[in-house]
mmCIF file as gemmi writes it, N, C-alpha and C atoms, coordinates in Angstrom:
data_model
loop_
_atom_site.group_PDB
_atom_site.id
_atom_site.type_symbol
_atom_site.label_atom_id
_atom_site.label_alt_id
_atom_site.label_comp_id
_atom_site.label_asym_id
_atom_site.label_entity_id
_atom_site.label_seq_id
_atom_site.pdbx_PDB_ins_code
_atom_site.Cartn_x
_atom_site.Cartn_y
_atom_site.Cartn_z
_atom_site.occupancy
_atom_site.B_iso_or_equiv
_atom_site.pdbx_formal_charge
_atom_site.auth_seq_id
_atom_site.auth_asym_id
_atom_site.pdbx_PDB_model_num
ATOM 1 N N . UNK Axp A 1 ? 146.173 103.045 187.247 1 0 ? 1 A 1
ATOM 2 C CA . UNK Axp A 1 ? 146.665 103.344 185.925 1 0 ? 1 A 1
ATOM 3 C C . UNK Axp A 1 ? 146.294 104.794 185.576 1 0 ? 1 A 1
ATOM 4 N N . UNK Axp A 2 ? 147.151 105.434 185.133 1 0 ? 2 A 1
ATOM 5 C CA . UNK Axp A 2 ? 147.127 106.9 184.228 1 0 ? 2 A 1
ATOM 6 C C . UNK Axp A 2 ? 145.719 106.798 183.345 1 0 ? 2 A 1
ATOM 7 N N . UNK Axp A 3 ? 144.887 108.238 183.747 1 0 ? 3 A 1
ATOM 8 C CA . UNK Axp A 3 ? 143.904 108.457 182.876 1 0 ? 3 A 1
ATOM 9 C C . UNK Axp A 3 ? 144.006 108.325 181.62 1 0 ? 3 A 1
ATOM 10 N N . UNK Axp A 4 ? 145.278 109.089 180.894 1 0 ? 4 A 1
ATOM 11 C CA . UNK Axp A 4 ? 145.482 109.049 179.732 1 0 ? 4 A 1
ATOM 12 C C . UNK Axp A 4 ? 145.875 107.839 178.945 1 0 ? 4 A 1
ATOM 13 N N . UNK Axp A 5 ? 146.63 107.016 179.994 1 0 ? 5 A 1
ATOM 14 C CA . UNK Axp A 5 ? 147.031 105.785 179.492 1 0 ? 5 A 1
ATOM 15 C C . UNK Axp A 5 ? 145.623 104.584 179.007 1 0 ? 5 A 1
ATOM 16 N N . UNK Axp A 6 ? 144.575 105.042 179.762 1 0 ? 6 A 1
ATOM 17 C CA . UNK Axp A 6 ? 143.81 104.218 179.492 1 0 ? 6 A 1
ATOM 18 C C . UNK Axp A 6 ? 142.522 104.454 178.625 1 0 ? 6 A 1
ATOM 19 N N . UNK Axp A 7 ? 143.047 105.694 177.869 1 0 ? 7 A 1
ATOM 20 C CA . UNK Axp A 7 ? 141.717 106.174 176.87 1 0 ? 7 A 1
ATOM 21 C C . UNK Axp A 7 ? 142.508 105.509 175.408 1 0 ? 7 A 1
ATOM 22 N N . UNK Axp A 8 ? 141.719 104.756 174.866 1 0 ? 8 A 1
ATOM 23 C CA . UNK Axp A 8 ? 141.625 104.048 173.458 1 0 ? 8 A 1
ATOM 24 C C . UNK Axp A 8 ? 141.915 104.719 172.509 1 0 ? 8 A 1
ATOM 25 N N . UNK Axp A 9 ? 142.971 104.575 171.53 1 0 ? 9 A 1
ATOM 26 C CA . UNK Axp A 9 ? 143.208 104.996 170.098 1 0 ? 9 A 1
ATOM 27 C C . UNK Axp A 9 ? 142.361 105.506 169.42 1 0 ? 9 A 1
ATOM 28 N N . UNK Axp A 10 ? 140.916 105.046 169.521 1 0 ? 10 A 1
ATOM 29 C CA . UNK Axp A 10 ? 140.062 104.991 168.758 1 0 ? 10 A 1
ATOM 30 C C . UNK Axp A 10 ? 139.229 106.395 169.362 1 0 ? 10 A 1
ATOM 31 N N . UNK Axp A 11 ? 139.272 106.653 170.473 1 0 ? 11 A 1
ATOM 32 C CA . UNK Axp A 11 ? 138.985 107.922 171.052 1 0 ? 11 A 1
ATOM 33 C C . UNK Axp A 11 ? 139.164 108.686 171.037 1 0 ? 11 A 1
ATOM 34 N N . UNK Axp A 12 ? 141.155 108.922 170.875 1 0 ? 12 A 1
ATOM 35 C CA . UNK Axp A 12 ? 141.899 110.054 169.977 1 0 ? 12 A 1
ATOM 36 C C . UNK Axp A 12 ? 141.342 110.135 168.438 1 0 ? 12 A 1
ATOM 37 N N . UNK Axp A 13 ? 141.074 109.188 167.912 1 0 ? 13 A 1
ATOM 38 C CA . UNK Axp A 13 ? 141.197 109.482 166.601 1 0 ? 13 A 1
ATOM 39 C C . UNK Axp A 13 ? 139.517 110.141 166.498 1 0 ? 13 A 1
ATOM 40 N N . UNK Axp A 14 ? 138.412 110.188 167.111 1 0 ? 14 A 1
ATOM 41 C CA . UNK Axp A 14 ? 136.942 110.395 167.26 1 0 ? 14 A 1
ATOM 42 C C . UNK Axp A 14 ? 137.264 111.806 167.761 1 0 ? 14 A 1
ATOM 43 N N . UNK Axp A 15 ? 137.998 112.237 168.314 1 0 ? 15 A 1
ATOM 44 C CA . UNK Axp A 15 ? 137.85 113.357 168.879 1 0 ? 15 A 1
ATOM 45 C C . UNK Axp A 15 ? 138.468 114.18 168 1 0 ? 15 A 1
ATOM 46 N N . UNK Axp A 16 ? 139.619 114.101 167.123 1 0 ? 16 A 1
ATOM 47 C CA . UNK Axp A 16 ? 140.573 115.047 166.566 1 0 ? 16 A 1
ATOM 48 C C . UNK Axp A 16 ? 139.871 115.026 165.36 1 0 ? 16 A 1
ATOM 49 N N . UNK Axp A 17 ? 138.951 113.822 164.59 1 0 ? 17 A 1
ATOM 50 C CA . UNK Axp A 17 ? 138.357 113.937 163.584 1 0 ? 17 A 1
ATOM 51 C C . UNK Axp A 17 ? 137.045 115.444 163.886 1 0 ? 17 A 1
ATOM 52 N N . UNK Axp A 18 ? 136.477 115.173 164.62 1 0 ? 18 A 1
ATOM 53 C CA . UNK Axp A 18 ? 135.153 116.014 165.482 1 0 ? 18 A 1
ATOM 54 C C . UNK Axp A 18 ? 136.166 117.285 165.51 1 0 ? 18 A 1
ATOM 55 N N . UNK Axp A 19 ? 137.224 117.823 165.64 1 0 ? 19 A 1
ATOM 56 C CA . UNK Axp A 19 ? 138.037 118.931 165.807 1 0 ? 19 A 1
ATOM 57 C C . UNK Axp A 19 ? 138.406 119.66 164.57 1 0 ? 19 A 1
ATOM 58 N N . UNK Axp A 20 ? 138.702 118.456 163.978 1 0 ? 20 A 1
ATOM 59 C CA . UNK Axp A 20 ? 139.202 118.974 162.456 1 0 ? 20 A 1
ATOM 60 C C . UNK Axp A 20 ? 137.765 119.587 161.299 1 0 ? 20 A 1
ATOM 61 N N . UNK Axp A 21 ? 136.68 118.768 161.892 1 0 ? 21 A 1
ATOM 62 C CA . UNK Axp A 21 ? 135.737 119.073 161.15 1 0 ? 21 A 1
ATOM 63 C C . UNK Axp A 21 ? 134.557 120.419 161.643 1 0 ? 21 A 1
ATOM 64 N N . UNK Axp A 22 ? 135.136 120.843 162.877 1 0 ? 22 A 1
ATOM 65 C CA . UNK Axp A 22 ? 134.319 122.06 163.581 1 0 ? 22 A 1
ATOM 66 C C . UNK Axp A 22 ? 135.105 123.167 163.063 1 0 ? 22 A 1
ATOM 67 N N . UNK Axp A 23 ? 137.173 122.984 163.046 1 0 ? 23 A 1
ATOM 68 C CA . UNK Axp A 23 ? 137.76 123.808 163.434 1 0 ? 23 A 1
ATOM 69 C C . UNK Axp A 23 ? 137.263 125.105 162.314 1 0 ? 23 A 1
ATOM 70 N N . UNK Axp A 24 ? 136.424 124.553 160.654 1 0 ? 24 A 1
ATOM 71 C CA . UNK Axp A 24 ? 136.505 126.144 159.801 1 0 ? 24 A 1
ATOM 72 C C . UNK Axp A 24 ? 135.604 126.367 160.388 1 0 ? 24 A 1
ATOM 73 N N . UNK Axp A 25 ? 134.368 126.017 160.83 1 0 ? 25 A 1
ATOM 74 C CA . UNK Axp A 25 ? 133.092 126.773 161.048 1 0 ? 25 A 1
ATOM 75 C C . UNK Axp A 25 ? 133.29 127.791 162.471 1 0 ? 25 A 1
ATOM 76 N N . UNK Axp A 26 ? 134.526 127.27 163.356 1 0 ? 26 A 1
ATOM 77 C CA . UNK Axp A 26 ? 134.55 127.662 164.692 1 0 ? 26 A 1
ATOM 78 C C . UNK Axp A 26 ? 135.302 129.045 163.852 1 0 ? 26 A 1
ATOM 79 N N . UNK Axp A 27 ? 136.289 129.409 162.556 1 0 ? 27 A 1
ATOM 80 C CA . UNK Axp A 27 ? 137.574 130.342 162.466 1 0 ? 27 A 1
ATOM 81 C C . UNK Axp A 27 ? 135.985 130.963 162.142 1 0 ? 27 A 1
ATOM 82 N N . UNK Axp A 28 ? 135.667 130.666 161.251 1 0 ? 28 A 1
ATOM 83 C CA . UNK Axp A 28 ? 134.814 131.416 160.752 1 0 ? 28 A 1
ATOM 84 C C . UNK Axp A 28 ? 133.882 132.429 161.655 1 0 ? 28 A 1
ATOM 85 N N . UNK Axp A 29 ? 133.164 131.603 162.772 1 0 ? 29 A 1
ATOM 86 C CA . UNK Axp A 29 ? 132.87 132.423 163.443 1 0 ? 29 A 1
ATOM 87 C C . UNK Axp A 29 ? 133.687 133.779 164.5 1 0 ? 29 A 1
ATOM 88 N N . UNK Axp A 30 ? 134.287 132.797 164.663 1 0 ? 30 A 1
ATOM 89 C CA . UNK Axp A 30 ? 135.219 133.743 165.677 1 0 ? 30 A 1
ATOM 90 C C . UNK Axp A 30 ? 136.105 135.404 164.78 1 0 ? 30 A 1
ATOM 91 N N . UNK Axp A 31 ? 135.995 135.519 162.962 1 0 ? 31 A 1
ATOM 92 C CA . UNK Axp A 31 ? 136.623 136.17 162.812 1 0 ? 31 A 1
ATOM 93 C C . UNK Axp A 31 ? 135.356 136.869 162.547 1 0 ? 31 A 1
ATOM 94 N N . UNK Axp A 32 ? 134.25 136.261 161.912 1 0 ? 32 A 1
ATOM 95 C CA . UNK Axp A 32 ? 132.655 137.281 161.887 1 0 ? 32 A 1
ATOM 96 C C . UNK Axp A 32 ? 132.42 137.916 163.347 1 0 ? 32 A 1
ATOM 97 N N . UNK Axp A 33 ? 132.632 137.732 164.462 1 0 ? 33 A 1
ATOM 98 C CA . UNK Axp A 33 ? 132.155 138.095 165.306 1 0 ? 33 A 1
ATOM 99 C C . UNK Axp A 33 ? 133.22 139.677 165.901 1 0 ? 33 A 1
ATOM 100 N N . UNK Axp A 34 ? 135.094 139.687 165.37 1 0 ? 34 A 1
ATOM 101 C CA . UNK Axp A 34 ? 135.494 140.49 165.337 1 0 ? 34 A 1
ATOM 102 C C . UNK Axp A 34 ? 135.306 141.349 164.534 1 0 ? 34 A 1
ATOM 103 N N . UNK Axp A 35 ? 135.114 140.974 163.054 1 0 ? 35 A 1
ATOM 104 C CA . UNK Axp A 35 ? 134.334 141.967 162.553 1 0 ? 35 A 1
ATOM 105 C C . UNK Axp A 35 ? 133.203 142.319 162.826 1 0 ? 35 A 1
ATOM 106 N N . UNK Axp A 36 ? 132.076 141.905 163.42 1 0 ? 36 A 1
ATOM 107 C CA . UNK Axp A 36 ? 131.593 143.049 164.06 1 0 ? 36 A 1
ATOM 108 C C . UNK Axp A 36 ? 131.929 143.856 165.241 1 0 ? 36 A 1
ATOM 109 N N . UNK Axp A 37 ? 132.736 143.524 165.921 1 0 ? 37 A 1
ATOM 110 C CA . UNK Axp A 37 ? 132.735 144.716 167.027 1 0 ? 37 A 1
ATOM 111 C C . UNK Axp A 37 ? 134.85 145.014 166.402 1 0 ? 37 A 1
ATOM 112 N N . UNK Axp A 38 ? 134.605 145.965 165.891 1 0 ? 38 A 1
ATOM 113 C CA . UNK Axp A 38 ? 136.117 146.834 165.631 1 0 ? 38 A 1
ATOM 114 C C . UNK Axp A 38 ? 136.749 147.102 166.646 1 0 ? 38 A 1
ATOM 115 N N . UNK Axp A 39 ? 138.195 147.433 166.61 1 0 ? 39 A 1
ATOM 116 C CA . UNK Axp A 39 ? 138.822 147.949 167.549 1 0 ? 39 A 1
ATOM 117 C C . UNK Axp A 39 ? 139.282 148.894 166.61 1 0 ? 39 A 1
ATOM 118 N N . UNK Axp A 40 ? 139.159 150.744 166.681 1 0 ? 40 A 1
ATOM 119 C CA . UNK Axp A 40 ? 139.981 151.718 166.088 1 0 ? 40 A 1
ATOM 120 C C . UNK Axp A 40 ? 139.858 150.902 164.79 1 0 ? 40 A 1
ATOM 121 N N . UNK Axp A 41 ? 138.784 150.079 163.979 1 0 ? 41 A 1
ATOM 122 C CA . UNK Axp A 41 ? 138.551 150.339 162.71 1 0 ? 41 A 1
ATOM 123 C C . UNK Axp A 41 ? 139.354 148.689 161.928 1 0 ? 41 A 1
ATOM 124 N N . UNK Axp A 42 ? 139.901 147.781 162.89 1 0 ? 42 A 1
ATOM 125 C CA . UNK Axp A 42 ? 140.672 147.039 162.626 1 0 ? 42 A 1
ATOM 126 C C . UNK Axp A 42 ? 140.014 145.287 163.802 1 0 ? 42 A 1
ATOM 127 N N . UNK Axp A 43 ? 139.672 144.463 162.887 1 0 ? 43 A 1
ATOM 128 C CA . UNK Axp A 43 ? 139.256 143.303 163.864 1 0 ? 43 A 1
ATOM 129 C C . UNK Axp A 43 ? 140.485 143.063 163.802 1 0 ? 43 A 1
ATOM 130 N N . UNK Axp A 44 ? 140.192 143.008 165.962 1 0 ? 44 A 1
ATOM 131 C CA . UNK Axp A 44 ? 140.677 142.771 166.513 1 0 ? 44 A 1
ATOM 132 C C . UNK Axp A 44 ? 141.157 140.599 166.655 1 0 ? 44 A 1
ATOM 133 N N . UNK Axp A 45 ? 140.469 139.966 165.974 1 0 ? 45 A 1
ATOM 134 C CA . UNK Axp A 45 ? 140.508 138 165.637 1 0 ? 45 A 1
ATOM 135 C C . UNK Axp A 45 ? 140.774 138.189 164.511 1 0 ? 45 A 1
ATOM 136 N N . UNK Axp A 46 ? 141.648 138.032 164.104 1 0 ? 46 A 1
ATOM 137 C CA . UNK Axp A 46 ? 141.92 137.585 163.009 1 0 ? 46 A 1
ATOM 138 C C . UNK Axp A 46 ? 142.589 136.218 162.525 1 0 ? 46 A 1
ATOM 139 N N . UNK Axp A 47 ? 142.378 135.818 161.385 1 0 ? 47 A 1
ATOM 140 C CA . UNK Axp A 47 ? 142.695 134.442 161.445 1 0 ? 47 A 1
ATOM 141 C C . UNK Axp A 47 ? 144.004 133.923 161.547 1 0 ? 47 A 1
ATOM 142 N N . UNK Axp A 48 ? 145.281 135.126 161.356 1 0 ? 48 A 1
ATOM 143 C CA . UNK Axp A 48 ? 146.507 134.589 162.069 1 0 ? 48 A 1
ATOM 144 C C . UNK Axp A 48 ? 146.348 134.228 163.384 1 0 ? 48 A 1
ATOM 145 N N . UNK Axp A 49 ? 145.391 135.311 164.182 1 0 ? 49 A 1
ATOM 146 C CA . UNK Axp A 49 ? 145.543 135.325 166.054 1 0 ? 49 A 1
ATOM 147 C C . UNK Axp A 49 ? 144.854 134.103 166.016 1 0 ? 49 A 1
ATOM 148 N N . UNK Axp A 50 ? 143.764 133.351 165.369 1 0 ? 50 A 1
ATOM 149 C CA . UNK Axp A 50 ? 142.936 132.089 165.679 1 0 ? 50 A 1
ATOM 150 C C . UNK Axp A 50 ? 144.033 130.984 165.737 1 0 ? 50 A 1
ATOM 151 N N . UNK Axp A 51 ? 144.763 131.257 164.138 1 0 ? 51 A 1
ATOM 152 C CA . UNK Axp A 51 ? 145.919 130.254 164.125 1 0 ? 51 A 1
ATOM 153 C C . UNK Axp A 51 ? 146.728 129.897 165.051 1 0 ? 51 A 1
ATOM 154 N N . UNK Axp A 52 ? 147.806 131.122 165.373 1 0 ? 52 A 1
ATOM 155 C CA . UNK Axp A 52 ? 148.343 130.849 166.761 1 0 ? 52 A 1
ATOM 156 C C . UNK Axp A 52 ? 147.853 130.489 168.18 1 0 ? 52 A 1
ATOM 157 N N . UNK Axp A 53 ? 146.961 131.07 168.534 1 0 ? 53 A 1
ATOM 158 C CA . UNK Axp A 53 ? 146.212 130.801 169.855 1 0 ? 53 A 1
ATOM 159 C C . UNK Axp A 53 ? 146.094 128.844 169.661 1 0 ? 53 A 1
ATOM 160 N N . UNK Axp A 54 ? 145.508 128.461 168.192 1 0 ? 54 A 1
ATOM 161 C CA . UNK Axp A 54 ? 145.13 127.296 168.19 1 0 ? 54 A 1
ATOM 162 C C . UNK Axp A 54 ? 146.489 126.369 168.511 1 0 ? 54 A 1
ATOM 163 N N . UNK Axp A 55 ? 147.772 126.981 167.819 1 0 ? 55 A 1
ATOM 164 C CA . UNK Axp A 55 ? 149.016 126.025 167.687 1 0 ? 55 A 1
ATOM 165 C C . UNK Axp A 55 ? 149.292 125.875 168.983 1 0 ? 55 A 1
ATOM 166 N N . UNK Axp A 56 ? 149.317 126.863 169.792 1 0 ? 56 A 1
ATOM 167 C CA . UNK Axp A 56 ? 149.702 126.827 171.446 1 0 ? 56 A 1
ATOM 168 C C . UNK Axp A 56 ? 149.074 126.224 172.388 1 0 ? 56 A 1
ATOM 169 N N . UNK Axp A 57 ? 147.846 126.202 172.076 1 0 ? 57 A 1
ATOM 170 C CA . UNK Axp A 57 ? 146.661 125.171 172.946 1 0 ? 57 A 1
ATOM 171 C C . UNK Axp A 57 ? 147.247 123.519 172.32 1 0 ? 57 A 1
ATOM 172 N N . UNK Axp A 58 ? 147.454 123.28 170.983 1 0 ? 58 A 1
ATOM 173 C CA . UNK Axp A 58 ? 147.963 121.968 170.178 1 0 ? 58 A 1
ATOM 174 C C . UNK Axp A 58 ? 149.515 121.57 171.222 1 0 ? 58 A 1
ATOM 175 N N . UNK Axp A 59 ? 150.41 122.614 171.234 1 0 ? 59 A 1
ATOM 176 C CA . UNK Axp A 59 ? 150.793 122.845 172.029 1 0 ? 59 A 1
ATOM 177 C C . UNK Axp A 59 ? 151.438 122.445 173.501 1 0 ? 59 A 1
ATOM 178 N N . UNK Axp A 60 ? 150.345 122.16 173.988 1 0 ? 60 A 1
ATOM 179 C CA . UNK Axp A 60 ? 150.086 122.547 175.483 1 0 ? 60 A 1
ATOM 180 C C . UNK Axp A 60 ? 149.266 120.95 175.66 1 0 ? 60 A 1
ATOM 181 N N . UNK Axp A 61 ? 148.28 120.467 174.744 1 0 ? 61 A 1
ATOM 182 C CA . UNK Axp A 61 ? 147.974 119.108 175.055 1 0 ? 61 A 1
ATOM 183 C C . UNK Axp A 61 ? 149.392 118.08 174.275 1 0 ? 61 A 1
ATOM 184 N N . UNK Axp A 62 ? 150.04 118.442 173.023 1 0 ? 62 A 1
ATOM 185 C CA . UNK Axp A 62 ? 150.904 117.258 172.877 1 0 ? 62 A 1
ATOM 186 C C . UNK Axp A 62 ? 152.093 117.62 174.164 1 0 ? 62 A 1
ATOM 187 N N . UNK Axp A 63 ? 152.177 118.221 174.871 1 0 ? 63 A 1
ATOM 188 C CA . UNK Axp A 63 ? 153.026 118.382 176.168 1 0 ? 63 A 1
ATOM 189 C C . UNK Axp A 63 ? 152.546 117.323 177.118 1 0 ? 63 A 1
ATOM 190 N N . UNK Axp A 64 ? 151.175 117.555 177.52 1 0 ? 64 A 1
ATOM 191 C CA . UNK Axp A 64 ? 150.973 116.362 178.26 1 0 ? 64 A 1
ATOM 192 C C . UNK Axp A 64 ? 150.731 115.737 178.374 1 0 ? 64 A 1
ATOM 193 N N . UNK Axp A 65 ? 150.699 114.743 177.036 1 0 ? 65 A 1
ATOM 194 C CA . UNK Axp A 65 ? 150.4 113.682 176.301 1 0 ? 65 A 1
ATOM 195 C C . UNK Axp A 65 ? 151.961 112.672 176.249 1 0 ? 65 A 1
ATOM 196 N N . UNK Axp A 66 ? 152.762 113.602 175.603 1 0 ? 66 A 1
ATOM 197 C CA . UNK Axp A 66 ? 153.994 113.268 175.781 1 0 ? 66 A 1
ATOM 198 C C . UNK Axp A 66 ? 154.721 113.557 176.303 1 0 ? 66 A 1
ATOM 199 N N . UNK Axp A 67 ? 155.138 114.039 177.624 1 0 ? 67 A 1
ATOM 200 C CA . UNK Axp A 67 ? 155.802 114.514 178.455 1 0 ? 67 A 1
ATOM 201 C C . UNK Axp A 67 ? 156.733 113.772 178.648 1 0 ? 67 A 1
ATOM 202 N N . UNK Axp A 68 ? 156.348 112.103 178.921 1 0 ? 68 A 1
ATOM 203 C CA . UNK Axp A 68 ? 157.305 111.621 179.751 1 0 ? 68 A 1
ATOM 204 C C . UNK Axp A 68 ? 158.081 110.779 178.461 1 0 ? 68 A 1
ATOM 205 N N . UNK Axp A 69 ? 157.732 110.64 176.985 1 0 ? 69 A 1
ATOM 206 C CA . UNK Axp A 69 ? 158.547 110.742 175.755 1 0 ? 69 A 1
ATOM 207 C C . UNK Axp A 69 ? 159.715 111.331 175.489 1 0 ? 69 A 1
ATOM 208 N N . UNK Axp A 70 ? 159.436 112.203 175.739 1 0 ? 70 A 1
ATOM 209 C CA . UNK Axp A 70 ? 160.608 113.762 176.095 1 0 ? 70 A 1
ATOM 210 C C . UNK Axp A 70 ? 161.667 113.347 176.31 1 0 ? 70 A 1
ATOM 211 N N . UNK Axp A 71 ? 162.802 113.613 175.637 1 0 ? 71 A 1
ATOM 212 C CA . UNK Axp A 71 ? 164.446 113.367 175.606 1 0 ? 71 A 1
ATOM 213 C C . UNK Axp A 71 ? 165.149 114.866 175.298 1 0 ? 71 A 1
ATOM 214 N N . UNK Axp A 72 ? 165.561 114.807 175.968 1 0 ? 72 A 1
ATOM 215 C CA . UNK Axp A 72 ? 166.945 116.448 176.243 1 0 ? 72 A 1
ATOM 216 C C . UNK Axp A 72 ? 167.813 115.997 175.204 1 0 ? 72 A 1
């Protein structure tokens, strides 16, 4: 049986809760840490680039989660 097929509802929902509740402290850091090191006067993380980077990784797991869902 498929790895994925056999991880519990209840596992998705433990993990995305644990995600949702890291994800401000993780923006947060990640945009303090571009502000300190500048590029030409301008951080370089900013919380659009966190945003997107994040939607594409979101992304990239509902792809192979649902792949075989998928209708043309």
């Amino acid at each position: 049986m498929n790895l994925i097929q056999r991880i519990p509802g209840r596992a998705y929902l433990l993990l995305g809760v644990t995600i949702f509740g890291a994800a401000n402290a993780v923006t947060r850091q990640l945009t303090e840490l571009g502000a300190e090191n500048l590029i030409d006067g301008r951080n370089p993380i900013s919380f659009c680039n966190v945003l997107f980077v994040g939607n594409i990784w979101a992304l990239l797991i509902f792809l192979r989660l649902y792949y075989q869902d998928l209708t043309q």
